[in-house]
N, C-alpha and C positions, 0 to 999 in steps of 0.2 A: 266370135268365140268358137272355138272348137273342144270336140272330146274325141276323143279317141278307144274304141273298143276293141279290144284282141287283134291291136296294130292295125286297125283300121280306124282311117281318121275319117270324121265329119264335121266340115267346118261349117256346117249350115245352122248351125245352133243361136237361137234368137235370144231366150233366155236360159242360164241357168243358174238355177237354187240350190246352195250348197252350205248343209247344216250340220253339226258336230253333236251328237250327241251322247250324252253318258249312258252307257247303258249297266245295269247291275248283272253279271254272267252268272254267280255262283253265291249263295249265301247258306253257311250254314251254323247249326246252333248247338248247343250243346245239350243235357238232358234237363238243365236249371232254366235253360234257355239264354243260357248268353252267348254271347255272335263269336265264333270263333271264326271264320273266315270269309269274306266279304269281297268279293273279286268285282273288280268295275274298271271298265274299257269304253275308251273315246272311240265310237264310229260316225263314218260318214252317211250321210242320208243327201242323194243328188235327184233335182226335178229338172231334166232337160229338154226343154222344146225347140224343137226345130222352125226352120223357115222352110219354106217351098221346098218339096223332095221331089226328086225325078219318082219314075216306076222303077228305075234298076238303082236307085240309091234306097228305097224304100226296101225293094226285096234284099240287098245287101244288109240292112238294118235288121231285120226280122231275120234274116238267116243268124246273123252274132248272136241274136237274144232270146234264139231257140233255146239255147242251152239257160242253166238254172244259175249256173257263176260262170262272170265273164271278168275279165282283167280289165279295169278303166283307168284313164290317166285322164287327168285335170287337175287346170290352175284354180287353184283353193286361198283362201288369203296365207294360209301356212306358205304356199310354195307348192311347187309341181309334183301331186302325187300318182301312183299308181298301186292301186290297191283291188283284192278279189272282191265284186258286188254282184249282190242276187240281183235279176229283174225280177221285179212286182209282177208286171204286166206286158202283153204283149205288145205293142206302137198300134195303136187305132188309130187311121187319117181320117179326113174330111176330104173327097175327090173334089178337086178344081179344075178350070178349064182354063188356061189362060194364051189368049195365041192360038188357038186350036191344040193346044201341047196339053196331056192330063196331068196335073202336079197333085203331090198329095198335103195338105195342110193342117196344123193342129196337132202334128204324133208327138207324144209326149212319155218321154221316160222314166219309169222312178224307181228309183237304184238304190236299195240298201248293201252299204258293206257287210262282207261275211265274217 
């Protein structure tokens, strides 16, 4: 599997979680208190783990998810989107040795749409 972040692809991706959820934007009421407007929007919620990261796909990684909204593209059961998503958090590894080569294991994404 792959995802793709501000046209950079990563196809090292082991699993990913890819949730729809409703969210309620805007509600408001009147002075009797009856709902005059009720605004509710389908966003994505994505958990992306990778598989074995070099050190310069890792620093690649963390340079895209510096910024607070990044553009991501993946296959969703809908079909192939591309939509603005906040990162939550930064990609924390686990250092591995394997081969004598350092890979980093464990970085995990989690991306809500904006």
């Amino acid at each position: 599997m792959q995802i793709k972040i501000n046209d950079t692809v990563f196809d090292k991706v082991a699993e990913l979680n890819i949730e729809r959820d409703t969210r309620r934007t805007e509600l408001r009421y009147n002075t009797q208190g009856d709902l005059l407007i009720d605004l509710v929007n389908r966003k994505y919620e994505v958990d992306a783990v990778f598989g074995l990261l070099t050190e310069k796909e890792l620093k690649e990684l963390r340079r895209l998810t510096a910024e607070i909204f990044v553009t991501v593209t993946i296959d969703a059961p809908e079909g192939e989107i591309t939509e603005e998503f906040h990162v939550s958090d930064e990609p924390a590894p686990t250092i591995t040795e394997v081969n004598g080569v350092i890979m980093y294991s464990g970085v995990k994404l989690h991306l809500k749409q904006r």
